[in-house]
mmCIF file of the C-alpha atoms, coordinates in Angstrom:
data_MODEL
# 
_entry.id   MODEL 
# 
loop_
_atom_site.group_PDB 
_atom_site.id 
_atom_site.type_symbol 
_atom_site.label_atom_id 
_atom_site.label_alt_id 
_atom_site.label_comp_id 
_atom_site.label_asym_id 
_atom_site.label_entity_id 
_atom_site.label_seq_id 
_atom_site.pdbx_PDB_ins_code 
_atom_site.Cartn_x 
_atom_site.Cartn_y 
_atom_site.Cartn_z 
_atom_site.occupancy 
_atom_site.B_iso_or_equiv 
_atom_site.pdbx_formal_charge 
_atom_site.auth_seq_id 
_atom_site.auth_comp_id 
_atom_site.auth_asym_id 
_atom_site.auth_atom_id 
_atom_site.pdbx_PDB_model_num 
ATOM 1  C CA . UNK A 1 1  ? 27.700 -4.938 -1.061  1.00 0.00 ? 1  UNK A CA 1 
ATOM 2  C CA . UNK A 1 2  ? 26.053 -2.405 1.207   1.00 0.00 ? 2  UNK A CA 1 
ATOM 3  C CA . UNK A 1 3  ? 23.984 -3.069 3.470   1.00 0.00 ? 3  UNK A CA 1 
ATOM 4  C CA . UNK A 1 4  ? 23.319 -7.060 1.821   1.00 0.00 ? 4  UNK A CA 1 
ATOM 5  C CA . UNK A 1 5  ? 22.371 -5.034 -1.809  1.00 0.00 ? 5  UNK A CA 1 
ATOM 6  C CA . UNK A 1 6  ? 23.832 -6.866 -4.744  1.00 0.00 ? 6  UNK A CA 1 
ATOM 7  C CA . UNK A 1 7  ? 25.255 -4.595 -7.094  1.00 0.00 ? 7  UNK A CA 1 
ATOM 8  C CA . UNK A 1 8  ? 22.307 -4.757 -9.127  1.00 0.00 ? 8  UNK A CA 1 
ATOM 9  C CA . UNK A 1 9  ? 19.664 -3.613 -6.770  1.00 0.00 ? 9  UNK A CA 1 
ATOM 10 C CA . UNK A 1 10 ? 22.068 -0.560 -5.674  1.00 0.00 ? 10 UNK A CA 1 
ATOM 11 C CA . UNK A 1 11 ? 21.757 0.088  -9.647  1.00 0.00 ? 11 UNK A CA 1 
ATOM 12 C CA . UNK A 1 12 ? 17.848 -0.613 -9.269  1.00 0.00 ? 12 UNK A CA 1 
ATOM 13 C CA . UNK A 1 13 ? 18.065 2.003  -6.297  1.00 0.00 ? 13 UNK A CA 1 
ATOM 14 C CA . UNK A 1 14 ? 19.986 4.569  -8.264  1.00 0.00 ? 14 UNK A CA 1 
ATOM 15 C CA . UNK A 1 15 ? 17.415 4.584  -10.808 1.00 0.00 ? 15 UNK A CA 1 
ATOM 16 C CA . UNK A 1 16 ? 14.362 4.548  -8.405  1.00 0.00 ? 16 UNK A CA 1 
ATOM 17 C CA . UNK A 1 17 ? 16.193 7.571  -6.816  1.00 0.00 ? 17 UNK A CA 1 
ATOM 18 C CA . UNK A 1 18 ? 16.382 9.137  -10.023 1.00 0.00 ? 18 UNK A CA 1 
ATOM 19 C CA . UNK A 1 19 ? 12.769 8.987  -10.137 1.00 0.00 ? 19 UNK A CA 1 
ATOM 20 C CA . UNK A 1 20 ? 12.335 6.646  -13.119 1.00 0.00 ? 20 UNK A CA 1 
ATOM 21 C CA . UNK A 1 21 ? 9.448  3.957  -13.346 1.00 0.00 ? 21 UNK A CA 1 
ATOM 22 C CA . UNK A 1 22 ? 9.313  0.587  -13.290 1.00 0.00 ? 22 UNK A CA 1 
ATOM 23 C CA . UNK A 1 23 ? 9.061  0.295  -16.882 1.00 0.00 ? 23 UNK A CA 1 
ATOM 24 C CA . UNK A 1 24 ? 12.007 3.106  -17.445 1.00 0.00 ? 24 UNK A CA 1 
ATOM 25 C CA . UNK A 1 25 ? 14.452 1.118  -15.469 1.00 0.00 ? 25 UNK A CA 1 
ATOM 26 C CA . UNK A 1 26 ? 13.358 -2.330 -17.230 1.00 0.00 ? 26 UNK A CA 1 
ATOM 27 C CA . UNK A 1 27 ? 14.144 -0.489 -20.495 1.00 0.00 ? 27 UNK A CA 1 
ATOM 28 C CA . UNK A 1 28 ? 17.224 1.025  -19.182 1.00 0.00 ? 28 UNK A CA 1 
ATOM 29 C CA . UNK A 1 29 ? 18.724 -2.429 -17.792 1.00 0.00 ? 29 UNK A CA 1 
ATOM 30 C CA . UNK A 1 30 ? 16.976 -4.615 -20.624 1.00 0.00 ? 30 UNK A CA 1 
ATOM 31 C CA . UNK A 1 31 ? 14.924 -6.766 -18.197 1.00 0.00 ? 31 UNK A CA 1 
ATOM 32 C CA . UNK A 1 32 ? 11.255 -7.096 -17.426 1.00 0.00 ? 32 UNK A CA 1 
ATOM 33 C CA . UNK A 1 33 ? 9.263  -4.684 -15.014 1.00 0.00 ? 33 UNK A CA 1 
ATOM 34 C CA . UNK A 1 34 ? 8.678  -7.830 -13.064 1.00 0.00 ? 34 UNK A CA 1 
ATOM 35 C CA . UNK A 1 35 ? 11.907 -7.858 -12.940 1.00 0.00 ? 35 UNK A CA 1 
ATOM 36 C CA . UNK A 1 36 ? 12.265 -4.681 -11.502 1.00 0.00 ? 36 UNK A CA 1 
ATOM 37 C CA . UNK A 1 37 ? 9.413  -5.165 -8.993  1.00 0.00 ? 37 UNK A CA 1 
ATOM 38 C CA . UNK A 1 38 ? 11.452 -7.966 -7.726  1.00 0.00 ? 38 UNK A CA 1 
ATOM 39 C CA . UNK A 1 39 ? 14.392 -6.192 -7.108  1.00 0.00 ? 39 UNK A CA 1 
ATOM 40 C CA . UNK A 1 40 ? 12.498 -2.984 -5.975  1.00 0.00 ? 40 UNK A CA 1 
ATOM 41 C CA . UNK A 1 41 ? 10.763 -5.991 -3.354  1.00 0.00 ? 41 UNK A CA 1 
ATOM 42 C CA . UNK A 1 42 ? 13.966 -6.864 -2.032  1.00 0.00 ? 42 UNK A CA 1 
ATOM 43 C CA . UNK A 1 43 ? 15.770 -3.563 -1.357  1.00 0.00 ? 43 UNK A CA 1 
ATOM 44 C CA . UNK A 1 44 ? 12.127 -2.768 0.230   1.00 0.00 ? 44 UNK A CA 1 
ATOM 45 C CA . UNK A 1 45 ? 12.793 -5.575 2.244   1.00 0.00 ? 45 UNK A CA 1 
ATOM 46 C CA . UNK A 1 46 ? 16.937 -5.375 2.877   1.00 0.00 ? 46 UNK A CA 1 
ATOM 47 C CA . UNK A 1 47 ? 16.308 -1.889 3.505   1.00 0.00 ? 47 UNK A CA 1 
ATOM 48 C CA . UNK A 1 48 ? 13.133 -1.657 5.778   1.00 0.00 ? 48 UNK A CA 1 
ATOM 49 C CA . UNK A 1 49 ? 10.994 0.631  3.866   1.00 0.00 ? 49 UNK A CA 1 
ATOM 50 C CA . UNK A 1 50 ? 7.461  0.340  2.314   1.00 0.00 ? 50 UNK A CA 1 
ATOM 51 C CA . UNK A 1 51 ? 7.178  2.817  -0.361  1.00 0.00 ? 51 UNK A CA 1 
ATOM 52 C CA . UNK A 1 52 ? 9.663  3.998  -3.192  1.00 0.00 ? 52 UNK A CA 1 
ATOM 53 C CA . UNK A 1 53 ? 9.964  7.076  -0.820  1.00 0.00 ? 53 UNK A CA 1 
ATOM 54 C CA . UNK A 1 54 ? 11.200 5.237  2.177   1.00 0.00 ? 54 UNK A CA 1 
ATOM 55 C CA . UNK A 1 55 ? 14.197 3.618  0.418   1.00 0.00 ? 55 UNK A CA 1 
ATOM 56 C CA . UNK A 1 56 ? 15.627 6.422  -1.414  1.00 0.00 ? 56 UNK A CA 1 
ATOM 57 C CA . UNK A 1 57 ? 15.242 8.047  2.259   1.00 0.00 ? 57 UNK A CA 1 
ATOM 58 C CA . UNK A 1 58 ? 16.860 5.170  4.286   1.00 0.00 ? 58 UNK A CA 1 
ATOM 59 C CA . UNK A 1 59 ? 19.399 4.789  1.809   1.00 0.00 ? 59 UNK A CA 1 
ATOM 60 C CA . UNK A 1 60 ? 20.646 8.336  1.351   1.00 0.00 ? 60 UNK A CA 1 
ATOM 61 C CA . UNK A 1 61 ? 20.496 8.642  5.417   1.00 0.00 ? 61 UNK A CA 1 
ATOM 62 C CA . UNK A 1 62 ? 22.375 5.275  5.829   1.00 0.00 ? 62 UNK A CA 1 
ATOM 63 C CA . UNK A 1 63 ? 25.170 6.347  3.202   1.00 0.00 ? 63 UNK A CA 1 
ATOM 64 C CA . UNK A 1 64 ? 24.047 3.775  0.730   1.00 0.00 ? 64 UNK A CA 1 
ATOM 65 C CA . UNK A 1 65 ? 24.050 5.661  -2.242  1.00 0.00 ? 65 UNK A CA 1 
ATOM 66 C CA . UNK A 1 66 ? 24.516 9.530  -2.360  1.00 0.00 ? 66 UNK A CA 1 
# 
């Protein structure tokens, strides 16, 4: 795990990176969009950013994902 992501959210943050919505990554993984917004919440969180913008950001700066 990098940075305290469970393999899942770096998925989650691959996809967001990608630029796909809630509801395309829920389709993608097979799980709810309130799924999604709870693992979007907690790389937000793990992370330190407040929009979709600041994660991708922090985590391509902070060699999370490339």
């Amino acid at each position: 795990m990098k940075n305290n992501l469970t393999e899942r959210e770096l998925e989650v943050l691959s996809l967001v990176m990608r630029g796909k919505t809630n509801r395309e990554i829920a389709e993608e993984l097979m799980v709810s969009t309130h799924t999604i917004k709870a693992h979007v919440s907690a790389i937000m969180q793990k992370i330190g950013g407040r929009t979709r913008v600041d994660i991708v950001v922090k985590a391509l700066r902070e060699g999370i994902i490339e």
